[in-house]
SEFIZA-3560 file (N, C-alpha, C; in Angstrom, 3 decimals):
REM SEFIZA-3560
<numar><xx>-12.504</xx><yy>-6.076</yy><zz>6.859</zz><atom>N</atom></numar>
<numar><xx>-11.351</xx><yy>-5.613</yy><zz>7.587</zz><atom>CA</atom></numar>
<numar><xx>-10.240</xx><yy>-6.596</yy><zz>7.367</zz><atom>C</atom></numar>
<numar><xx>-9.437</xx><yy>-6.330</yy><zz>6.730</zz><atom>N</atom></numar>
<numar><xx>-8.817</xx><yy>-5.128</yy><zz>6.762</zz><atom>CA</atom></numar>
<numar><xx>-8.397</xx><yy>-4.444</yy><zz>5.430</zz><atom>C</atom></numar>
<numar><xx>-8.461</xx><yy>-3.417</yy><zz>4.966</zz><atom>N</atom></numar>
<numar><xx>-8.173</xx><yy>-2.842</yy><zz>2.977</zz><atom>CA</atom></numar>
<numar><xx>-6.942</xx><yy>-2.386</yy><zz>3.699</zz><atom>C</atom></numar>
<numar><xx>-6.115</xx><yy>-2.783</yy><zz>2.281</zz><atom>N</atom></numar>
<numar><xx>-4.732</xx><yy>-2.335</yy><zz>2.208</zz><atom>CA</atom></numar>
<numar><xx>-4.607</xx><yy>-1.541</yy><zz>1.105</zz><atom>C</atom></numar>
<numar><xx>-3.905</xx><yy>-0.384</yy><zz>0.523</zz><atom>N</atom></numar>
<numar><xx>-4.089</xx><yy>-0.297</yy><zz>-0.394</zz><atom>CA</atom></numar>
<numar><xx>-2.687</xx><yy>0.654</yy><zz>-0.948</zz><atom>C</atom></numar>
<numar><xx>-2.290</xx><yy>-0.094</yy><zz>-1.752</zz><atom>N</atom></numar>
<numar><xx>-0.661</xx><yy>0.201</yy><zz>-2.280</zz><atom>CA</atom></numar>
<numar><xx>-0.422</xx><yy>1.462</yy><zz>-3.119</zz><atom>C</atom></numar>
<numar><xx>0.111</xx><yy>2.354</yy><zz>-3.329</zz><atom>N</atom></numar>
<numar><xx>0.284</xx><yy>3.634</yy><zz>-4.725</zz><atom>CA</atom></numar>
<numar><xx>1.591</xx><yy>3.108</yy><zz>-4.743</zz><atom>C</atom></numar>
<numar><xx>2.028</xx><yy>2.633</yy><zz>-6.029</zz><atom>N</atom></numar>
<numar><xx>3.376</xx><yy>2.602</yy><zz>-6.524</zz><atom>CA</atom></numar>
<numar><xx>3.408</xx><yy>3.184</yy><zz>-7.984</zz><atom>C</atom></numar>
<numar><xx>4.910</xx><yy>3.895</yy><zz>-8.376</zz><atom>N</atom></numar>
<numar><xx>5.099</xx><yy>4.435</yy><zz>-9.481</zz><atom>CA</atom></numar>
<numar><xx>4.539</xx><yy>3.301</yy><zz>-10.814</zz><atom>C</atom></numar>
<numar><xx>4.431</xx><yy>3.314</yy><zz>-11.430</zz><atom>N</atom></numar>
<numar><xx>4.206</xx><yy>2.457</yy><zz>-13.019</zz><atom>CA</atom></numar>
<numar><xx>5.567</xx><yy>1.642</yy><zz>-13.468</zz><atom>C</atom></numar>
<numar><xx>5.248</xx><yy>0.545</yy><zz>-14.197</zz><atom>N</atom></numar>
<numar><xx>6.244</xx><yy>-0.378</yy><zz>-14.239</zz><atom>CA</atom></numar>
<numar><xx>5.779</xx><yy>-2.039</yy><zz>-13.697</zz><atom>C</atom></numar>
<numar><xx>5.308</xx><yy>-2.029</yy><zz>-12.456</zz><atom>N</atom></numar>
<numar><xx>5.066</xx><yy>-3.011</yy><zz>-12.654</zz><atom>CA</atom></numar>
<numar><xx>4.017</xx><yy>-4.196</yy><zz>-13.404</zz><atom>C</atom></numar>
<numar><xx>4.327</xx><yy>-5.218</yy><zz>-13.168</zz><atom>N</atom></numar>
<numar><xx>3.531</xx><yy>-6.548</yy><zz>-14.251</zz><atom>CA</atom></numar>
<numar><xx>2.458</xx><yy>-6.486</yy><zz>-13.655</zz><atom>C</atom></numar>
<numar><xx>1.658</xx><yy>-6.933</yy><zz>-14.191</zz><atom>N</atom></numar>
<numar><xx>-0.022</xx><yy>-7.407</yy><zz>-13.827</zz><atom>CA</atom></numar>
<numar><xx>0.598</xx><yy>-8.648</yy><zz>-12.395</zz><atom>C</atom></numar>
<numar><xx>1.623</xx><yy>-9.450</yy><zz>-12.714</zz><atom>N</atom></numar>
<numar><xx>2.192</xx><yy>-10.621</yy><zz>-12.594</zz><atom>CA</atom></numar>
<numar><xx>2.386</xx><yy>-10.225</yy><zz>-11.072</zz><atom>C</atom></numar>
<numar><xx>3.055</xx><yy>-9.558</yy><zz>-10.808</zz><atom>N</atom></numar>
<numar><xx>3.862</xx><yy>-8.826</yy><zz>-9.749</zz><atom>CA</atom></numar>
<numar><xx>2.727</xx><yy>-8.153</yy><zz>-8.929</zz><atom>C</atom></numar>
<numar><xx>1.898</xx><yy>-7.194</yy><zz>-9.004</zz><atom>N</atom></numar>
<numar><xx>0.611</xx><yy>-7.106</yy><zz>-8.601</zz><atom>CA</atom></numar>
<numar><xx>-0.353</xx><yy>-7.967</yy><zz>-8.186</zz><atom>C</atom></numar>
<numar><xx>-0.645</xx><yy>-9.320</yy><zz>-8.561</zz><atom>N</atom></numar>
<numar><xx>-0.858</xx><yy>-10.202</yy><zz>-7.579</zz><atom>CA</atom></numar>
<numar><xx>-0.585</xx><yy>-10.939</yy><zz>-7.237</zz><atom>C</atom></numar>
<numar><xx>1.333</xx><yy>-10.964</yy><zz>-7.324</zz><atom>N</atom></numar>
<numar><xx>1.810</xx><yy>-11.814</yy><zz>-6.116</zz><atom>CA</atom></numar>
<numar><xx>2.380</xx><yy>-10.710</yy><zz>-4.866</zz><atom>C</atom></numar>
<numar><xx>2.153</xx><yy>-9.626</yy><zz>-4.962</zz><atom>N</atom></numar>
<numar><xx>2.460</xx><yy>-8.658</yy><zz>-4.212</zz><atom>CA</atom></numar>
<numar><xx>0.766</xx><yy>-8.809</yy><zz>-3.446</zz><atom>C</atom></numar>
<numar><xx>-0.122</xx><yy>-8.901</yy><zz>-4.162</zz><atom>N</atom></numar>
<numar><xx>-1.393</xx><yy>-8.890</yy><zz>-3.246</zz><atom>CA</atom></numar>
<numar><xx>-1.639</xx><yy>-10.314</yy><zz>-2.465</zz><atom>C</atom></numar>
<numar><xx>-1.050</xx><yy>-11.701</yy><zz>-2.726</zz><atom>N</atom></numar>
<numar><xx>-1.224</xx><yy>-12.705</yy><zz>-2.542</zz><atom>CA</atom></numar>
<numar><xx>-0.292</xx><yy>-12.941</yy><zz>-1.480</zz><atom>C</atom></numar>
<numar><xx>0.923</xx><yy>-12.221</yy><zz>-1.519</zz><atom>N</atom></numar>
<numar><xx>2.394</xx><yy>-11.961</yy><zz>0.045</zz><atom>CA</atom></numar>
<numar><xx>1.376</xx><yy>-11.226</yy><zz>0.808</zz><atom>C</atom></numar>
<numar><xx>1.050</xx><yy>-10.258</yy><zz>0.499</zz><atom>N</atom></numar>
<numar><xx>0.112</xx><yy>-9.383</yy><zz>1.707</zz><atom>CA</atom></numar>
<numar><xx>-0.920</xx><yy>-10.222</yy><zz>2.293</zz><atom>C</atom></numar>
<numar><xx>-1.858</xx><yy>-10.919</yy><zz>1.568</zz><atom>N</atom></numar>
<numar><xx>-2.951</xx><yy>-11.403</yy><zz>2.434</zz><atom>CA</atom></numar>
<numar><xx>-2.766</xx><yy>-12.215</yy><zz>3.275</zz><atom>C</atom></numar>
<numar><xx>-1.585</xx><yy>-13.167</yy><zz>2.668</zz><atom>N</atom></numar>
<numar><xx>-0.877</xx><yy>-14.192</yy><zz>3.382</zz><atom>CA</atom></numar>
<numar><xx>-0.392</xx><yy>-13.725</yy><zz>4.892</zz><atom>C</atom></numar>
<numar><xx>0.318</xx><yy>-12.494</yy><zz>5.190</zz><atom>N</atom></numar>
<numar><xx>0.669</xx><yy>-11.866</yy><zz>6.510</zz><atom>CA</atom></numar>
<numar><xx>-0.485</xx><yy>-11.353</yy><zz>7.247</zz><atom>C</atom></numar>
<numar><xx>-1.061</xx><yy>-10.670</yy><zz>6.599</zz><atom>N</atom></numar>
<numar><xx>-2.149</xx><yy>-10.400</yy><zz>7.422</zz><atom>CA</atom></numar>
<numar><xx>-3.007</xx><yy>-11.457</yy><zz>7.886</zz><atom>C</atom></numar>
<numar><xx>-2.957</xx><yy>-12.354</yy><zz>6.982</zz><atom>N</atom></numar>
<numar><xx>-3.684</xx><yy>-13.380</yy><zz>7.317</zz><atom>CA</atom></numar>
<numar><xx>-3.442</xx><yy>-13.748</yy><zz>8.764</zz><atom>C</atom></numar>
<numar><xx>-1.915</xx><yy>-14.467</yy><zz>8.777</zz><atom>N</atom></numar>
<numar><xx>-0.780</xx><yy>-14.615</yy><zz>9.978</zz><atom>CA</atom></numar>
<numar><xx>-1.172</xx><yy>-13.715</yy><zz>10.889</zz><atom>C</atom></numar>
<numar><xx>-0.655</xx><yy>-12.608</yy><zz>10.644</zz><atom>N</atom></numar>
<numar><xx>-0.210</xx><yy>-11.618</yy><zz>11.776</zz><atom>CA</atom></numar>
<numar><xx>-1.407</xx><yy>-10.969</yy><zz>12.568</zz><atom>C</atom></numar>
<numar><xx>-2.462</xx><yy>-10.952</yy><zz>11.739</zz><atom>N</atom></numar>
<numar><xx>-3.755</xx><yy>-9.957</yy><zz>12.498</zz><atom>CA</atom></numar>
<numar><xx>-5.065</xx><yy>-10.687</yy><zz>12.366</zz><atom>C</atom></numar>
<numar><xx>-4.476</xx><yy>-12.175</yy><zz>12.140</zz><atom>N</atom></numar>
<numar><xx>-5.434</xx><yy>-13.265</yy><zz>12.615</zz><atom>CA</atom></numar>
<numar><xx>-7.089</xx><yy>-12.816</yy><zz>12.094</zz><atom>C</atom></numar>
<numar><xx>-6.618</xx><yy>-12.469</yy><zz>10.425</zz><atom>N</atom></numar>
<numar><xx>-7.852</xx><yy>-12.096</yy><zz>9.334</zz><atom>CA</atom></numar>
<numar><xx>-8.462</xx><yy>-12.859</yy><zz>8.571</zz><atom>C</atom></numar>
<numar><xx>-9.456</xx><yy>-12.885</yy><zz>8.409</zz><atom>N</atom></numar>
<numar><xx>-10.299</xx><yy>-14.132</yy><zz>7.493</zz><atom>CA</atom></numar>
<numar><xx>-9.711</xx><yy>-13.576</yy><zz>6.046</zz><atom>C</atom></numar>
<numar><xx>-9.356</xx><yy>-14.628</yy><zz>4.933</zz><atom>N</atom></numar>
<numar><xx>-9.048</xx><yy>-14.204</yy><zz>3.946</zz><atom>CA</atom></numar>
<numar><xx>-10.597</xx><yy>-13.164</yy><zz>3.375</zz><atom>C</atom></numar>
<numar><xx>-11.397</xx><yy>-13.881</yy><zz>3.049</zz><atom>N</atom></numar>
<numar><xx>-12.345</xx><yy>-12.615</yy><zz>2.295</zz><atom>CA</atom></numar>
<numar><xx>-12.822</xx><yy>-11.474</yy><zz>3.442</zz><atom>C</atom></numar>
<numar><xx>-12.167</xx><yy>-11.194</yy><zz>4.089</zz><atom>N</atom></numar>
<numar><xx>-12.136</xx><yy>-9.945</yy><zz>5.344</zz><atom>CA</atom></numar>
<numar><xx>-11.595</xx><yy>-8.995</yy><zz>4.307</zz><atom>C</atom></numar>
<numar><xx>-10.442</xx><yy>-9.729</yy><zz>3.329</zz><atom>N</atom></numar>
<numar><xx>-9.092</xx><yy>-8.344</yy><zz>3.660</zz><atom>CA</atom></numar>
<numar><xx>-9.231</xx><yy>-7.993</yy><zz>1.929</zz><atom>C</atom></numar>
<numar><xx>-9.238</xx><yy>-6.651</yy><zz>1.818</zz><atom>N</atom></numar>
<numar><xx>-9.163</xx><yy>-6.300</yy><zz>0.577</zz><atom>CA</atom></numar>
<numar><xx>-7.395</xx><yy>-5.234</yy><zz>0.513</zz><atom>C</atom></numar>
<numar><xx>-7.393</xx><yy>-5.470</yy><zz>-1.115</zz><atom>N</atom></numar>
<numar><xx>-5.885</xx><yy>-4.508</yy><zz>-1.510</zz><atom>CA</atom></numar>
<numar><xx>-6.752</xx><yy>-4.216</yy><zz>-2.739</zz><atom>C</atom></numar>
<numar><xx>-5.682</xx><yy>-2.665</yy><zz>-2.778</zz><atom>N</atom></numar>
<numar><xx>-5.531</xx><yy>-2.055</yy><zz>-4.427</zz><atom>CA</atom></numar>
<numar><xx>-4.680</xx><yy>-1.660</yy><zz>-4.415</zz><atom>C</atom></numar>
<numar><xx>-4.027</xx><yy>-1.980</yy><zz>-5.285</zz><atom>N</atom></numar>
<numar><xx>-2.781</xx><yy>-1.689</yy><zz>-6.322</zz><atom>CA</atom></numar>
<numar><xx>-3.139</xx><yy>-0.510</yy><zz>-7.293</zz><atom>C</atom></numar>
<numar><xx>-2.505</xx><yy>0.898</yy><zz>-6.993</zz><atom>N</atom></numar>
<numar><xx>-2.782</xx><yy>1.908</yy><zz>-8.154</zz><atom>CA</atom></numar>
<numar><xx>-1.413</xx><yy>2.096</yy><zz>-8.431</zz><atom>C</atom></numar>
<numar><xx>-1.263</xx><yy>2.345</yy><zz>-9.764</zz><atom>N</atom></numar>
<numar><xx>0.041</xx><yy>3.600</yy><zz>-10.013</zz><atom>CA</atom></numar>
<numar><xx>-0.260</xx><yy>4.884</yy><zz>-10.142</zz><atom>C</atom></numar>
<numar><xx>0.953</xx><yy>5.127</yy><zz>-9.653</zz><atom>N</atom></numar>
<numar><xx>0.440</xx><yy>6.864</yy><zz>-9.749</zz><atom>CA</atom></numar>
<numar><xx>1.896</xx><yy>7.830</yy><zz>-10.601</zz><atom>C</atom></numar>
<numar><xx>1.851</xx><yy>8.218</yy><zz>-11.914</zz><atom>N</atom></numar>
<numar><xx>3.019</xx><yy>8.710</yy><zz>-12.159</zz><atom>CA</atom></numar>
<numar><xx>4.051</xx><yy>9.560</yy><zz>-11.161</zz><atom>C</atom></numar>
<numar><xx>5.310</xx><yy>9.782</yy><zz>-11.179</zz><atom>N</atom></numar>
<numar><xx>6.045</xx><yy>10.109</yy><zz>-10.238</zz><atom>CA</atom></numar>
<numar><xx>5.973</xx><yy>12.247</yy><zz>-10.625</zz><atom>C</atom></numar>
<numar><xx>5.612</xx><yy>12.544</yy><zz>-11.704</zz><atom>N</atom></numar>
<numar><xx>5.337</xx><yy>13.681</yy><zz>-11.445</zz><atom>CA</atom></numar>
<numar><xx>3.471</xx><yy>14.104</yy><zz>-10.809</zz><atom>C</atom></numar>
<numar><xx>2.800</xx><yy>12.827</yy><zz>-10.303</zz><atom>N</atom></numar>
<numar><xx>1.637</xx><yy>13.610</yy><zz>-9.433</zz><atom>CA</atom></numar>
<numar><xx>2.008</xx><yy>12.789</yy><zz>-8.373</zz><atom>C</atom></numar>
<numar><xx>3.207</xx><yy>12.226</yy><zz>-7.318</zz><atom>N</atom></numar>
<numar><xx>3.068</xx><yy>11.638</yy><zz>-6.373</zz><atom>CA</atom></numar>
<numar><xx>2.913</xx><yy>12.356</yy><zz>-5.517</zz><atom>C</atom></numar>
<numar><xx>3.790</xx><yy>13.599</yy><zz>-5.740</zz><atom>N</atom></numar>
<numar><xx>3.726</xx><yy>14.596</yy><zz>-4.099</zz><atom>CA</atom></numar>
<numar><xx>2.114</xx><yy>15.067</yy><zz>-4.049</zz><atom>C</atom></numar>
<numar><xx>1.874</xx><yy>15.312</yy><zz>-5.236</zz><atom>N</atom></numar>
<numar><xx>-0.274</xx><yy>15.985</yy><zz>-4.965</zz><atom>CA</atom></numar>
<numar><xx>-0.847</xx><yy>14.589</yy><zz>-4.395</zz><atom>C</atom></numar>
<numar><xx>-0.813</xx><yy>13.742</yy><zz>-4.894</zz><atom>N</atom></numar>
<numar><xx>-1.948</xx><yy>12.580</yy><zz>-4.996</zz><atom>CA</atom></numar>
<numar><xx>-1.211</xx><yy>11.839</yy><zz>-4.125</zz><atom>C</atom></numar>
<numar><xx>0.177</xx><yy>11.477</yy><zz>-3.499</zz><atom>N</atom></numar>
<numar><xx>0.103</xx><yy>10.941</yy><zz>-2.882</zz><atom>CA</atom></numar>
<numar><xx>0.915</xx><yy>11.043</yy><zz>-1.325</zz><atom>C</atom></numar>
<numar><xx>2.355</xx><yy>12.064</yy><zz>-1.676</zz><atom>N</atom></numar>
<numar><xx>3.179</xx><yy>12.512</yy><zz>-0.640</zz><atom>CA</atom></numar>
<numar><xx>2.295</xx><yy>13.401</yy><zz>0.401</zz><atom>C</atom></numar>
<numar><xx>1.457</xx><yy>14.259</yy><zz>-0.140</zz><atom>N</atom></numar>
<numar><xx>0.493</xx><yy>15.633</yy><zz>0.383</zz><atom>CA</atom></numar>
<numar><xx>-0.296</xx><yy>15.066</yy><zz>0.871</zz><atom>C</atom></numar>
<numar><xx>-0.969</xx><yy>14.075</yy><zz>0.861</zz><atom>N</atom></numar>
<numar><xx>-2.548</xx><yy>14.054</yy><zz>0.879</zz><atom>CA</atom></numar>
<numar><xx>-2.673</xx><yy>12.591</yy><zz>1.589</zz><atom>C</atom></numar>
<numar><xx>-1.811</xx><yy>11.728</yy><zz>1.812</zz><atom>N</atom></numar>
<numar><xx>-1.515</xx><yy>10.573</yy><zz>2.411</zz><atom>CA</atom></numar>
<numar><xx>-0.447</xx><yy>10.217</yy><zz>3.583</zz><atom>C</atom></numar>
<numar><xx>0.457</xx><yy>10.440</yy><zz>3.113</zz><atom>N</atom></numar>
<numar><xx>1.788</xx><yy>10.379</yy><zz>3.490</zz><atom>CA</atom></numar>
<numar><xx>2.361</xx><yy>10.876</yy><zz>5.094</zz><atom>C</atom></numar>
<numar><xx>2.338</xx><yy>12.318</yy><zz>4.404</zz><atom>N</atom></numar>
<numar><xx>2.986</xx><yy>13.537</yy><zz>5.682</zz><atom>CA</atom></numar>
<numar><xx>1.130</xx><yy>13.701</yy><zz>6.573</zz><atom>C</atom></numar>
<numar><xx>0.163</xx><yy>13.680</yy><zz>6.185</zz><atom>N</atom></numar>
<numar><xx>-0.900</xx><yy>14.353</yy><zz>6.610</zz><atom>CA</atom></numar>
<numar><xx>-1.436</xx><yy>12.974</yy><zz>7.918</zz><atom>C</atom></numar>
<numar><xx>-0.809</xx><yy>11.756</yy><zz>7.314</zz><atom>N</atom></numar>
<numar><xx>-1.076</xx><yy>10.774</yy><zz>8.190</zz><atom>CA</atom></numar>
<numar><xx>0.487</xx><yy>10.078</yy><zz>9.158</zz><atom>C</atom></numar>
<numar><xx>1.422</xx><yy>10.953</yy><zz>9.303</zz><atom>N</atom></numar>
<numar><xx>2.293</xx><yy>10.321</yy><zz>9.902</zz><atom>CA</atom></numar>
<numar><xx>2.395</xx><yy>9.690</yy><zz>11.039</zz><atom>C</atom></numar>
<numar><xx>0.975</xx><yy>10.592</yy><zz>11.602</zz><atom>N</atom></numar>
<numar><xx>1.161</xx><yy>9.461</yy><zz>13.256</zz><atom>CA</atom></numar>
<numar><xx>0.946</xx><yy>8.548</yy><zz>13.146</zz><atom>C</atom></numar>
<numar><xx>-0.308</xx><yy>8.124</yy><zz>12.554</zz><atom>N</atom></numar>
<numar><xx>-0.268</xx><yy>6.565</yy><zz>12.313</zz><atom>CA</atom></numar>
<numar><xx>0.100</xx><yy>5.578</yy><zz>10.898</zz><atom>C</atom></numar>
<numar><xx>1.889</xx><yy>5.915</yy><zz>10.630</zz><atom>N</atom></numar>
<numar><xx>2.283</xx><yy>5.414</yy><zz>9.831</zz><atom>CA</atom></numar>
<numar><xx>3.272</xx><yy>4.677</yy><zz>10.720</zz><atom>C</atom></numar>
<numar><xx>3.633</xx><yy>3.545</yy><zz>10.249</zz><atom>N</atom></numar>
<numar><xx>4.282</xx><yy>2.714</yy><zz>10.336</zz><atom>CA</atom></numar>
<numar><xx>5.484</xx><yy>1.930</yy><zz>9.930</zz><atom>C</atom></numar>
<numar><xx>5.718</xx><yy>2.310</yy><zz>8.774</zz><atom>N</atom></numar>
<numar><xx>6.696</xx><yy>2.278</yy><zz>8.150</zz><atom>CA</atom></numar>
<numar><xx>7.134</xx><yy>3.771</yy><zz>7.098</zz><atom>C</atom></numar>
<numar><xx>7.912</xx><yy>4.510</yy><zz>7.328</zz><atom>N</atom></numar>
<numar><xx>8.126</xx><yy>5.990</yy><zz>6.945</zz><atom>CA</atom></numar>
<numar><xx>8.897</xx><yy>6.039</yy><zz>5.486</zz><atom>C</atom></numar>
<numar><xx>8.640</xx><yy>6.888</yy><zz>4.705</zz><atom>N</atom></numar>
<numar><xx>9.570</xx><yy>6.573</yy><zz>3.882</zz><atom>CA</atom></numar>
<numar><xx>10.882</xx><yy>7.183</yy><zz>4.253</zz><atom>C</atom></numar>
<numar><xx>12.033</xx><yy>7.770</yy><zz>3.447</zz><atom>N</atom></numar>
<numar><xx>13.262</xx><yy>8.033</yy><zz>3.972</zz><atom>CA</atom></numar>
<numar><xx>13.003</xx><yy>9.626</yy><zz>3.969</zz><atom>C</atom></numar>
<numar><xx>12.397</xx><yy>10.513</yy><zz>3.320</zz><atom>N</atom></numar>
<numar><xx>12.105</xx><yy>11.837</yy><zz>3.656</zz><atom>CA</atom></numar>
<numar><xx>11.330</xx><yy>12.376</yy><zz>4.501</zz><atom>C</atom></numar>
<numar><xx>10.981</xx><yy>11.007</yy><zz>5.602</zz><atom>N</atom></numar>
<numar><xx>10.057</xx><yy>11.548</yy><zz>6.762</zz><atom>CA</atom></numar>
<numar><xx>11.228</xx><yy>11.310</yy><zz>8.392</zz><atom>C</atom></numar>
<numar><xx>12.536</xx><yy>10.744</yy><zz>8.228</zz><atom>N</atom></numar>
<numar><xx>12.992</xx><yy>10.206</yy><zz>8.916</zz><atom>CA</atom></numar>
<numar><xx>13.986</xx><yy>10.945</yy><zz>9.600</zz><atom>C</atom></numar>
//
């Protein structure tokens, strides 16, 4: 406890992927008072013509109550 787990479009570095996973563990670490090997992330891309199937549909809108940060087409 706790998996995080990111879908972003393609583009980014290997580089960027785990300092994007290494900022995250770091807060959670902080904020929800987590043992580092508690907390897992994945980093997927997902092309921007299957985001609405794989990820707007099926993640996104279907889980809004307990989202937390919205994107701008939920607002």
């Amino acid at each position: 406890m706790p998996h995080i787990s990111v879908k972003c479009f393609p583009g980014r570095t290997e580089e960027q992927k785990i300092a994007l996973a290494k900022k995250i563990t770091e807060d959670v670490k902080e904020i929800m008072n987590a043992k580092e090997e508690t907390i897992s992330i994945t980093i997927e891309d997902i092309a921007p013509e299957s985001w609405d199937e794989s990820v707007k549909n099926v993640e996104i809108i279907p889980k809004a109550s307990v989202m937390y940060k919205k994107p701008h087409y939920m607002e």
